[in-house]
C-alpha positions in Angstrom: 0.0 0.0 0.0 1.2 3.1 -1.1 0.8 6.5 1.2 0.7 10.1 0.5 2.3 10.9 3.7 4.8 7.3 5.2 6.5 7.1 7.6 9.7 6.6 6.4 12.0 7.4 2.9 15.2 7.1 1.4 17.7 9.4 2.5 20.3 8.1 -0.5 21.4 9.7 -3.4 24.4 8.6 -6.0 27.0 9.1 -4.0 25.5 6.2 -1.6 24.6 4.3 -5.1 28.8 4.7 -5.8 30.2 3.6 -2.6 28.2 0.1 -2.4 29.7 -0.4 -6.1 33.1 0.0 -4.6 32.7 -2.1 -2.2 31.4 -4.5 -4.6 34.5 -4.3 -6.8 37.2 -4.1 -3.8 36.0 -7.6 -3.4 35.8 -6.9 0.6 32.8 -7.0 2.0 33.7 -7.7 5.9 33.9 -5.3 8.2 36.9 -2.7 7.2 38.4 0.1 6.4 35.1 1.8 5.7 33.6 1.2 8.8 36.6 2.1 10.5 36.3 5.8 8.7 32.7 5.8 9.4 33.5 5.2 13.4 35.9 8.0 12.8 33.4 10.3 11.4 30.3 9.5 13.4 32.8 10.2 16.9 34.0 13.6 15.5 30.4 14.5 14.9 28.7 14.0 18.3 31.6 14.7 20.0 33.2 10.7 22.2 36.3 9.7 22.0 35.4 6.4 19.9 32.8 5.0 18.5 32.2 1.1 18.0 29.9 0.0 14.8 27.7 -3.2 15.1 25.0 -4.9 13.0 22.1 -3.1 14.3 21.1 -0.3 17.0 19.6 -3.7 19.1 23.2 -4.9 19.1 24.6 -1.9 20.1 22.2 -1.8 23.5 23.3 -5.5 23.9 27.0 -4.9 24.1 26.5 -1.6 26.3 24.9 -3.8 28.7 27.2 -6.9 28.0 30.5 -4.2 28.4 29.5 -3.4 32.1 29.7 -7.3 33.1 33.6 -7.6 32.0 34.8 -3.9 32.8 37.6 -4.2 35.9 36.0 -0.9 37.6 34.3 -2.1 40.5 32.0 1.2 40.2 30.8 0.2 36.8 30.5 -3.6 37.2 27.2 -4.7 37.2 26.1 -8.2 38.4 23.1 -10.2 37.9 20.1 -9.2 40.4 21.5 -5.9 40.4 18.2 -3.1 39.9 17.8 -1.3 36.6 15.3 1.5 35.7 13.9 1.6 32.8 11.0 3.8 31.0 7.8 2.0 30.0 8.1 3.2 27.1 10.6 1.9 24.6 11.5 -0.6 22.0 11.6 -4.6 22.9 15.6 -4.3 22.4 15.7 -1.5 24.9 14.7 -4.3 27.6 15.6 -7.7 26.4 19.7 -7.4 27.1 18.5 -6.5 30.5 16.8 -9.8 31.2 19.3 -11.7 29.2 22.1 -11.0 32.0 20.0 -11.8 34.9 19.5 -7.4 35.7 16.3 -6.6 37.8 13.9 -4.3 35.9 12.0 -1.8 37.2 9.3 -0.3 35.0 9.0 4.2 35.9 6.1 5.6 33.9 7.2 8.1 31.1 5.6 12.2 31.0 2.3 12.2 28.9 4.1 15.5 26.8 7.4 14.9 26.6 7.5 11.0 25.7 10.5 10.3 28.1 11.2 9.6 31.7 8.2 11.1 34.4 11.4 12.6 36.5 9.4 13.0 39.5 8.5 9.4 39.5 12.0 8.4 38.3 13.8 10.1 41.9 11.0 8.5 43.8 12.2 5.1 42.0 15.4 5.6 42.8 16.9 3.7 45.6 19.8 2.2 47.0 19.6 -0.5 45.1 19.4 1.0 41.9 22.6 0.6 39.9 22.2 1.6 36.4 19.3 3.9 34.8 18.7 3.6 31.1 17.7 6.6 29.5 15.5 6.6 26.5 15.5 9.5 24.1 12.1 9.2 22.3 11.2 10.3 18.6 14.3 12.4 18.5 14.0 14.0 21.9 16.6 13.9 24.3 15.8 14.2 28.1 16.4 16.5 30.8 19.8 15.2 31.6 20.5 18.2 33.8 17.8 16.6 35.9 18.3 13.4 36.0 22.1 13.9 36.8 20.8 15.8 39.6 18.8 12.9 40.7 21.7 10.2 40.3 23.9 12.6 42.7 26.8 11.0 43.9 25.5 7.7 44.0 27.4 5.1 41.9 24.7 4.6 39.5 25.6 3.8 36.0 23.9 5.6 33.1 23.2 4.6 30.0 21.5 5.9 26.8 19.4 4.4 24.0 19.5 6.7 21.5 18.5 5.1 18.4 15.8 7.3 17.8 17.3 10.6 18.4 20.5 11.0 16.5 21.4 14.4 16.4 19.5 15.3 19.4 20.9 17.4 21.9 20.7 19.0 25.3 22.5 22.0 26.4 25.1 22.1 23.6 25.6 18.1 23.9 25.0 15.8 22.1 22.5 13.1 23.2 23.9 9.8 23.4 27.1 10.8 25.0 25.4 11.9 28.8 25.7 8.2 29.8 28.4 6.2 29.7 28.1 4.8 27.0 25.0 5.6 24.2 23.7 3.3 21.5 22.7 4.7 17.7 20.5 3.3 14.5 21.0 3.4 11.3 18.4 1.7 10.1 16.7 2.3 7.0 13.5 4.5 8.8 16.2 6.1 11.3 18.1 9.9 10.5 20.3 8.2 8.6 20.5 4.8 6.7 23.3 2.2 6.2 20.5 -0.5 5.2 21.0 -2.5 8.9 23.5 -1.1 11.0 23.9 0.2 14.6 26.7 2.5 16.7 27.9 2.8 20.4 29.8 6.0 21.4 31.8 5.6 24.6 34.8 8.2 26.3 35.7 5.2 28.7 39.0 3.2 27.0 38.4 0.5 29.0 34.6 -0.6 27.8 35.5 0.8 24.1 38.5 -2.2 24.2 35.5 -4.6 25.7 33.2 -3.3 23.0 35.7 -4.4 20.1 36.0 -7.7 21.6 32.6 -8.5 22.5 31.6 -7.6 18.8 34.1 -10.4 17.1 33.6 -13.8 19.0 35.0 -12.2 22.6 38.7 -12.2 20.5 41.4 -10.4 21.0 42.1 -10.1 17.0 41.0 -6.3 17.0 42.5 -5.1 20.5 46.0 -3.2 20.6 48.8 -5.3 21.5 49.1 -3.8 24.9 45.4 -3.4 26.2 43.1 -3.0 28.6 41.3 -6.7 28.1 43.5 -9.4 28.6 47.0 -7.0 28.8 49.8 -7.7 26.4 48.7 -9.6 23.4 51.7 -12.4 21.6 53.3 -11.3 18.2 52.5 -14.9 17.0 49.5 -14.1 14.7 48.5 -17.4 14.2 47.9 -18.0 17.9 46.4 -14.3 18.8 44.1 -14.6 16.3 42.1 -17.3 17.5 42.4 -16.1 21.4 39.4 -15.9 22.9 39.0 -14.0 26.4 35.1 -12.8 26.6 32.1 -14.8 25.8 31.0 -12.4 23.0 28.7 -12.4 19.9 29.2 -11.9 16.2 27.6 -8.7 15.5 29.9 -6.9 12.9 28.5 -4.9 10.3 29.5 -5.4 6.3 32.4 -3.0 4.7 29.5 -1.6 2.6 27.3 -0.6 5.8 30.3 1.6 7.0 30.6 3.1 3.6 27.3 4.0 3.4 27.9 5.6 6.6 30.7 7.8 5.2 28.6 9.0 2.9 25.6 9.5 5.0 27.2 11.6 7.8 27.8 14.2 4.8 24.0 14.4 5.0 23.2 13.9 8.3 23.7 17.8 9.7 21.4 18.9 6.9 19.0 16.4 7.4 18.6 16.8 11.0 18.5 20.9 9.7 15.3 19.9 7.5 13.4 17.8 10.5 14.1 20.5 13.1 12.1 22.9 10.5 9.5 20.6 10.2 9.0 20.1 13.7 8.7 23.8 13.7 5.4 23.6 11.4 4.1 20.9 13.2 4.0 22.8 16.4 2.4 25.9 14.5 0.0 23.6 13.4 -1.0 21.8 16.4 0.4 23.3 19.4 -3.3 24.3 20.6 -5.4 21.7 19.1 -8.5 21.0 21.6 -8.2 17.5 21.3 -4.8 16.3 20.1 -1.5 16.5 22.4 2.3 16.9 20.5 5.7 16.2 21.8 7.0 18.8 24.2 10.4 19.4 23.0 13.1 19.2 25.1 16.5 21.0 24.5 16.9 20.5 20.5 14.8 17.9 19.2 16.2 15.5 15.7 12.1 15.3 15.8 12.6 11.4 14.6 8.5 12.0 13.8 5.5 13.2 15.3 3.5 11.6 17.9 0.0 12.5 18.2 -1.5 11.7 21.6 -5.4 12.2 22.5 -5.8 14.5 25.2 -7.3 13.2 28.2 -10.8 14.0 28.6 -11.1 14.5 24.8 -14.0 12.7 23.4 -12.0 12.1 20.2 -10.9 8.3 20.1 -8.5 6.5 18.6 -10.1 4.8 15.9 -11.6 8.0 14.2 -8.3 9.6 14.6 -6.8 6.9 12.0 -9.7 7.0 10.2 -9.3 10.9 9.5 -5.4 9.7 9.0 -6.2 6.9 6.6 -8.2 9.1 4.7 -5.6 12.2 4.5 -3.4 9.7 3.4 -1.0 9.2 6.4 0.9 6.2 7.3 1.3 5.5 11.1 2.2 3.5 13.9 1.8 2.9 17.7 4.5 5.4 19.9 7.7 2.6 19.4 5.8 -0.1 21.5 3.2 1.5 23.8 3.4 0.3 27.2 6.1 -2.6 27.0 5.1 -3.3 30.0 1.5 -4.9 29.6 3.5 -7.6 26.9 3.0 -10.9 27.3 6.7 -11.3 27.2 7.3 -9.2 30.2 6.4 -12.6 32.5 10.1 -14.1 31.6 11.7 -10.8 33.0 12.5 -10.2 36.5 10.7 -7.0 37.1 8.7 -4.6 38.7 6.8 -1.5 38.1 7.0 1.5 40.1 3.7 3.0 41.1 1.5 2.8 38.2 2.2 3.4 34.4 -0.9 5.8 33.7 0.7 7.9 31.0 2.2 4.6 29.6 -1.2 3.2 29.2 -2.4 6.5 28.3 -0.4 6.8 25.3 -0.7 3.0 24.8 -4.4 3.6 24.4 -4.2 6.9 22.7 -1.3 7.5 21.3 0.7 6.7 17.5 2.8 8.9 15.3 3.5 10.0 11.7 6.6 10.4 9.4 9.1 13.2 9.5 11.1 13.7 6.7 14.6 15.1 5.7 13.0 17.5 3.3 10.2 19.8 3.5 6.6 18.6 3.9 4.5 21.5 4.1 1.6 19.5 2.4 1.4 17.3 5.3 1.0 20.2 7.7 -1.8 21.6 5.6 -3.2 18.4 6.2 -2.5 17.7 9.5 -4.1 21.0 10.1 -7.5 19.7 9.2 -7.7 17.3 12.0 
């Protein structure tokens, strides 16, 4: 089915088209010297000290969490049982490499305007057995990491950012994605910018950046330095380094062509984020004071990933005619990332709990979705979305 208005489209041009063909004639299509450019690049532009590129933005969250099992910092290690907060309000992958090493999940409702973190129910969440809080930046916005810096203190809590919907974002100058230790980035195909699959973690810590490059090769040591900060001093016998294994890690490398794709995509990505700021600026002029409809409240500088549209409480509007005035304006749309994760059946295998009750979460759940943003103008789509 084809839509006036979708969600998502193409952010490639030649210069994309050119790059896959050399890849194709180098004959190389493994992870390379393109992806090592791209990691180059993609650290310069948000402003970490390296940059690790994996096979998908779920990969990336896996490895963050995976990283802070093998670091030698006792104030980073985490342990199974160990208490993490999460939003209700994410992607699956946002949750599953919590449960997949043994972490206690506690569920904090999310604000009905901005999309992320409730903060006043986050400090109340907060205990002393809290030792990591994920922070999700949702649709392109980034969260009020002044705040929530303010609630960590000086506990030894770790923080961590999924990011992959908000590249670009930032808060105060900053980047989002680099206010947590470590921050996780798509680059999928409907994300800011596409490498077909593909997926980023930006870290300043040496230590969990040399953990990330093992854990994303087979837990080798093939891609550490010879002195390092995994497993020490590595032999100068190729032939048995290669095949050294000191971390139970994954393969989750991205192709040669993904990380020239890249390359050519961060020469976009500034004016693209440029063209979705703008729209996000029409979109507020357009619906800012609807009676019946609520947008994202932006916080610090939006990469407005698209536009969530959220009946107000109270309204008499529902859900269904909403899509049905959609459907017939010709917009495509979907549920805000996964509603409240919380009420899915697959929640039972976690070890979790919810703090207080989820109210915006199901609120948003029940009365919530979102349309495309673009990298281009749109102002048709405004007109339209005007008329609701």
């Amino acid at each position: 089915m084809s839509f006036k208005f979708p969600l998502a489209t193409s952010s490639w041009g030649q210069d994309e088209m050119d790059a896959m063909q050399r890849v194709i004639a180098s004959g190389m299509f493994t992870m390379g010297a393109n992806v090592q450019a791209f990691e180059r690049d993609f650290a310069e532009y948000v402003g970490s000290q390296h940059c690790v590129m994996v096979n998908s933005g779920s990969s990336a969250n896996l490895l963050m969490v995976a990283a802070l099992f093998y670091t030698k910092n006792p104030t980073l290690q985490l342990k199974r049982g160990d208490e993490v907060i999460v939003p209700a309000v994410s992607w699956s992958t946002t949750y599953y490499p919590l449960y997949q090493y043994g972490l206690k999940i506690k569920f904090v409702d999310i604000d009905l305007h901005t999309l992320n973190y409730d903060l006043d129910q986050l400090e109340q969440a907060v205990t002393d057995k809290t030792r990591a809080i994920m922070a999700v930046n949702l649709l392109g916005n980034p969260n009020d990491f002044g705040r929530i810096q303010q609630i960590i203190g000086k506990r030894d809590i770790v923080l961590i950012e999924d990011n992959c919907e908000s590249m670009g974002a930032a808060y105060q100058g900053k980047k989002a994605g680099t206010f947590g230790l470590m921050g996780s980035f798509s680059s999928f195909f409907s994300h800011h910018i596409s490498t077909m699959e593909g997926g980023l973690i930006v870290t300043d810590d040496e230590e969990l950046y040399q953990i990330l490059l093992s854990l994303r090769a087979h837990g080798w040591t093939r891609n550490l330095p010879k002195n390092n900060l995994v497993c020490g001093e590595k032999s100068d016998d190729p032939f048995e380094e290669s095949f050294r294994f000191v971390l139970p890690g994954y393969n989750v490398r991205p192709l040669d062509m993904e990380g020239a794709l890249g390359v050519e995509q961060m020469k976009r990505l500034p004016q693209m984020i440029e063209e979705r700021r703008k729209n996000g600026k029409l979109l507020q002029e357009a619906l800012s004071n609807h009676p019946d409809i609520l947008i994202q409240r932006e916080i610090g500088d939006s990469s407005w990933f698209g536009f969530s549209l959220v009946i107000r409480p109270g309204s008499e509007l529902t859900r269904p005619a909403l899509v049905a005035k959609l459907d017939e304006l010709g917009f495509e749309y979907r549920p805000i990332v996964a509603g409240n994760f919380a009420k899915n059946e697959v929640v039972k295998y976690f070890d979790s709990e919810v703090h207080g009750t989820l109210k915006n979460a199901d609120h948003i759940d029940q009365f919530g979705l979102f349309v495309g943003n673009h990298h281009f103008p749109i102002p048709e789509a405004f007109a339209a979305l005007g008329t609701l």
